[in-house]
LOTISE-642083 format. One record per residue: residue in one letter; x, y, z of N, C-alpha, C, O, CB in turn. Coordinates in pm, whole numbers, plus 50000, padded with zeros to 5 digits. Each point is the difference from the previous one (the first is absolute). Glycine has a CB too. Layout:
REM LOTISE-642083
AXYZXYZXYZXYZXYZ ...
REM end
This chain:
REM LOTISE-642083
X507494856355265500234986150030500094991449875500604989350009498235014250205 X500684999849681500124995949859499034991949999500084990449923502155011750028 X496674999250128498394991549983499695001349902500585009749950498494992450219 X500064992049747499255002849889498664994850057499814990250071502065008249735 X497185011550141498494997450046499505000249821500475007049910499175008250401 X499404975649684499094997249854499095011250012499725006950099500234965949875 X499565027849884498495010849986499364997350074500134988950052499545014249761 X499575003550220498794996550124499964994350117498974997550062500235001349790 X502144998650190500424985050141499355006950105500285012050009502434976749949 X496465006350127499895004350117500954999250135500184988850046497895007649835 X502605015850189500984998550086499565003350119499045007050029502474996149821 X499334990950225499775008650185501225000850036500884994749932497024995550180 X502355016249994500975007050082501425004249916501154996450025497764989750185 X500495024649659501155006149942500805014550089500475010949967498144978949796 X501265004350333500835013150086501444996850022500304990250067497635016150073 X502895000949810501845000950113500105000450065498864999250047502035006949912 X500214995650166500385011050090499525005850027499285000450099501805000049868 X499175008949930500045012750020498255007149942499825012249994503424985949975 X496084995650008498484997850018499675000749864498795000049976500685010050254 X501374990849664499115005649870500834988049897500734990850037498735042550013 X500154970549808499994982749911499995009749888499315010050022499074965350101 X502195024249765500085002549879499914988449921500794990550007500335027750050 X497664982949847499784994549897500245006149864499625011649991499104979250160 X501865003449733500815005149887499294984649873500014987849981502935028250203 X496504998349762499334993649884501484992449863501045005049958496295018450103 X502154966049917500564993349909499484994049869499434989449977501515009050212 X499405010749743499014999049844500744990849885501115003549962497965023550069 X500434963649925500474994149894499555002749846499014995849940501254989750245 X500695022149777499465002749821499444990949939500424988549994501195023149960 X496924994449973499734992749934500404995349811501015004749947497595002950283 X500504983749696500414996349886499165013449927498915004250041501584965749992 X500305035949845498395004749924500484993649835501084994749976497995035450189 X499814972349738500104992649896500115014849948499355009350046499424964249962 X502525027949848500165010049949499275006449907500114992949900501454999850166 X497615018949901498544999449866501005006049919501145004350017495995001050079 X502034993349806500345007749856499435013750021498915001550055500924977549779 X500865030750124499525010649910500015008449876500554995249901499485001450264 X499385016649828500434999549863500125016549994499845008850084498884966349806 X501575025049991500745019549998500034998549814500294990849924502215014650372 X497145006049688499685003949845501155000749939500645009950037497485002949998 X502604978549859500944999549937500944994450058501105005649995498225009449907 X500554973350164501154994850111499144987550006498824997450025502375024850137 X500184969849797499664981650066500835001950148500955007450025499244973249700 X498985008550378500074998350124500924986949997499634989349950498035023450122 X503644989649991500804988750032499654991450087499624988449983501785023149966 X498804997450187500034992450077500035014450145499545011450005501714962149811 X499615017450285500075005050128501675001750028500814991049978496714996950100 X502765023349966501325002950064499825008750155498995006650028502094994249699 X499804998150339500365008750126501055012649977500215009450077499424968050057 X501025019749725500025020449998499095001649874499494992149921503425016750164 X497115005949930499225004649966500205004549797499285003249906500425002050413 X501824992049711500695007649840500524984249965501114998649947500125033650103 X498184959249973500384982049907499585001249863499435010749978499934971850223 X500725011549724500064992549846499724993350010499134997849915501975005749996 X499094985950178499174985250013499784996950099500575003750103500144988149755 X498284999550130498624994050122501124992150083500764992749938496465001549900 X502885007050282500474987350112498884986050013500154987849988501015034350176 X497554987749872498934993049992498844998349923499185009249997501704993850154 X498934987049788498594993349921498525006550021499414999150108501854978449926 X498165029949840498325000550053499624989450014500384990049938498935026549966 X499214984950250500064986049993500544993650097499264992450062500755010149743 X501234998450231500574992350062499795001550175499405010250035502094989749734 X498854993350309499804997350137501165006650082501074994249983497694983949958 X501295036050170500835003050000500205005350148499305008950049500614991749700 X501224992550322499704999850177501405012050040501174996250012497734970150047 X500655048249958501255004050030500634999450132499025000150075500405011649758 X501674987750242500535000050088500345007550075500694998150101499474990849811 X499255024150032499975015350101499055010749923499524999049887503234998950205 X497155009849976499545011949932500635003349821501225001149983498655007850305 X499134992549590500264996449885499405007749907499084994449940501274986350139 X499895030749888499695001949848500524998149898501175002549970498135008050103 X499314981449817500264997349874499425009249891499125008550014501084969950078 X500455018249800499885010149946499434995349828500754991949946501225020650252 X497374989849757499584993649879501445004449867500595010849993496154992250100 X503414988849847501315001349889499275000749864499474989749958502454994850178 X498025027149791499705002249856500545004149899500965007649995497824993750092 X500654994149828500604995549855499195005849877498854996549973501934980850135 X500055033049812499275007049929499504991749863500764992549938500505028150177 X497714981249858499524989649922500835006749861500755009750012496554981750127 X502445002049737500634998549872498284998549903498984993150005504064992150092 X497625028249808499325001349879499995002749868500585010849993498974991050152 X500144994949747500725007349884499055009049932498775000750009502784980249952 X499515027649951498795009049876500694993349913501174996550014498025030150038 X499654969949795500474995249911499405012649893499155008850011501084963150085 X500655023849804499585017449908499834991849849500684990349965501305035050179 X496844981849769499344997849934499865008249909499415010550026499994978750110 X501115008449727500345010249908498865004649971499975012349996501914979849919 X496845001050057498835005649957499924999949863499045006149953500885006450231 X500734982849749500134999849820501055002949941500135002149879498015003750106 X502974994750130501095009349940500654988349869499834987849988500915029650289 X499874990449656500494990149889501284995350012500374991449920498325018849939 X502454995850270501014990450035500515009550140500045011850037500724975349684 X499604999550325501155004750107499204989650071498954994849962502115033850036 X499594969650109500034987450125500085007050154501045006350019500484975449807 X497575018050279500535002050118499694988650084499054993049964500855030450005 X500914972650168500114989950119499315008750060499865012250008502214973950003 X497345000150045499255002050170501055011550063501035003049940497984967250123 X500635035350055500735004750121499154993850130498785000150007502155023549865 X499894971550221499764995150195500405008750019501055005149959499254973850124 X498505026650023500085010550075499674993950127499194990950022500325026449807 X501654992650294499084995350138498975007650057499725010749945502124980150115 X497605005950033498545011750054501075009850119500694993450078496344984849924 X503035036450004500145008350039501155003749979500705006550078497784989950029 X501934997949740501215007349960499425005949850499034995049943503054988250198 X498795029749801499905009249949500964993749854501144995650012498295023150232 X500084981749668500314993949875499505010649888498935006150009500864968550091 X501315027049773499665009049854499574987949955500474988850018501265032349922 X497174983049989499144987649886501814997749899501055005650030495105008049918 X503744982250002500734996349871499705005449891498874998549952501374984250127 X500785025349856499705009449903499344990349900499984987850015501955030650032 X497494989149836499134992049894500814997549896500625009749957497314999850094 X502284977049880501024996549918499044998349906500594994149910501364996450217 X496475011749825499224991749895500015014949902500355011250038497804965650120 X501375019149709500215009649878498884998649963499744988450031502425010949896 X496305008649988499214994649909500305013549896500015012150022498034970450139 X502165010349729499945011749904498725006950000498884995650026502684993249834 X498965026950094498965007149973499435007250147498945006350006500624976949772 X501245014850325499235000650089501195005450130501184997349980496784982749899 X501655027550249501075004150085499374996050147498875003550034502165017149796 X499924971350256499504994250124500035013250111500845008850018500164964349920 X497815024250119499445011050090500384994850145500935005250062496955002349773 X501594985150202500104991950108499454987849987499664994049898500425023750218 X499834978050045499114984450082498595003850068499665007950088502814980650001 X496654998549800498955002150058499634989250040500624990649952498945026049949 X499154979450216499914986150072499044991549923499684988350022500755021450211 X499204997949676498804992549878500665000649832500675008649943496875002650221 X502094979749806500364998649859499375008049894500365003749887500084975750185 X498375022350010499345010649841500145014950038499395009849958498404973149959 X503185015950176499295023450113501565005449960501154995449995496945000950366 X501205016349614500875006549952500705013250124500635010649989497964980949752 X500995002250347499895003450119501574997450109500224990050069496915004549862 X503755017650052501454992950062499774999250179499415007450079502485005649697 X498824975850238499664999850172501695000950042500385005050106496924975649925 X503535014449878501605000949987500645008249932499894997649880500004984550146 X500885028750003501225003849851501034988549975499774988550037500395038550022 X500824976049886501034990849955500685002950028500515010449958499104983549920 X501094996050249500814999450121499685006850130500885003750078500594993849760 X497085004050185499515005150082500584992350133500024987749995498035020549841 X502374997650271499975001650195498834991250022498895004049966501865023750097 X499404960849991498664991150059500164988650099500964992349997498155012049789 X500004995350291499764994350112499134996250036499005006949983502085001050048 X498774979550038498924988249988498724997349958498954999850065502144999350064 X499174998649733499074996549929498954993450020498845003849986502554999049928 X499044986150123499124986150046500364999950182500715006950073499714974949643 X498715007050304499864994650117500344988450061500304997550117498515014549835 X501094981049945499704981450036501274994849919500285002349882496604993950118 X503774996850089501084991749939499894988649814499324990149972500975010750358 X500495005149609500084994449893499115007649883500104996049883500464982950262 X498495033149892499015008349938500965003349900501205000450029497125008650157 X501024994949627500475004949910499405014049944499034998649926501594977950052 X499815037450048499525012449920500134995249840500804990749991500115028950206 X498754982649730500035003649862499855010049940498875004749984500694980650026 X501365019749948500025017449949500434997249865500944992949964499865022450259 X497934994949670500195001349892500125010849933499395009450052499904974749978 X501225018349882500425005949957499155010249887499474996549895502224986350201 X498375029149957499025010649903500255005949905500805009250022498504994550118 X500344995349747500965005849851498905016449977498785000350011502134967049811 X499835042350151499265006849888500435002249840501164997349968498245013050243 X499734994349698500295000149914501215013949929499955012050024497644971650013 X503295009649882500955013549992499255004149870499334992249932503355001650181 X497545022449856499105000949898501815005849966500995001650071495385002449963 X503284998149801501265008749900500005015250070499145006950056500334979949667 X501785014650249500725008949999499195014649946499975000949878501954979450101 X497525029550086498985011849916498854996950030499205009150025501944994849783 X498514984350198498354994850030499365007550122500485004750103500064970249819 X498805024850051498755002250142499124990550015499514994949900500335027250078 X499764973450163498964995150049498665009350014498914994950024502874991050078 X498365024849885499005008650044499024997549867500395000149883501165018950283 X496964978349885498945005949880499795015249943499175002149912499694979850195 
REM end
């Protein structure tokens, strides 16, 4: 009959004809407010309804009333970091930063620094360790965590001895 009855209305004589009455629930979607979350090496955009977006439709945060059945889907963004490299005493050569993204696979940057007297071994994460945690142009992948974070890799010299020499006592 296209009646509409309210929540809770009290009724009488819902019978037909034909003796019986169908009642049919009518649900109105509600609002929800969108949260933040978070994921290791990834800034949080926002909100999308597919699942493979680049960018947020919808605002964290924001107030959001869908109009049917709705999955959203959180949209992320791989954060950005650099290694900066550190001759350690070398007596010349120059290297640049490198941006790296988080869960991509990057060669360090070969070593352009020189110290006389001396032959580069590798990258180490301390300035005084002689300790390599890098070769030169080493395969690497996410270093850091946190957006805008800086590695610093320095650079490990040993000593070259002459030609015939021994190190041995």
């Amino acid at each position: 009959n296209g009646v509409t009855y309210t929540d809770k209305q009290s009724v009488i004589n819902l019978r037909n004809s034909a003796g019986t009455f169908n009642l049919f629930a009518n649900w109105t979607l509600g609002s929800v407010t969108l949260p933040n979350a978070t994921r290791t090496g990834y800034n949080a955009l926002g909100w999308n309804t597919s699942q493979s977006a680049t960018s947020a439709a919808y605002k964290i945060g924001a107030t959001y009333t869908p109009t049917a059945n709705t999955t959203l889907y959180m949209v992320w963004q791989p954060i950005q970091y650099q290694v900066a490299y550190n001759g350690n005493g070398a007596t010349s050569g120059k290297m640049d930063h490198s941006i790296y993204s988080y869960d991509s696979t990057y060669a360090l940057t070969s070593n352009t620094y020189t110290k006389t007297g001396y032959t580069f071994r590798g990258w180490s994460t301390s300035s005084g360790s002689n300790t390599i945690a890098y070769a030169n142009g080493q395969s690497v992948k996410n270093l850091k965590s946190k957006q805008g974070e800086t590695l610093i890799l320095y650079a490990v010299w040993s000593t070259d001895a002459p030609t015939g020499w021994t190190t041995d006592a």
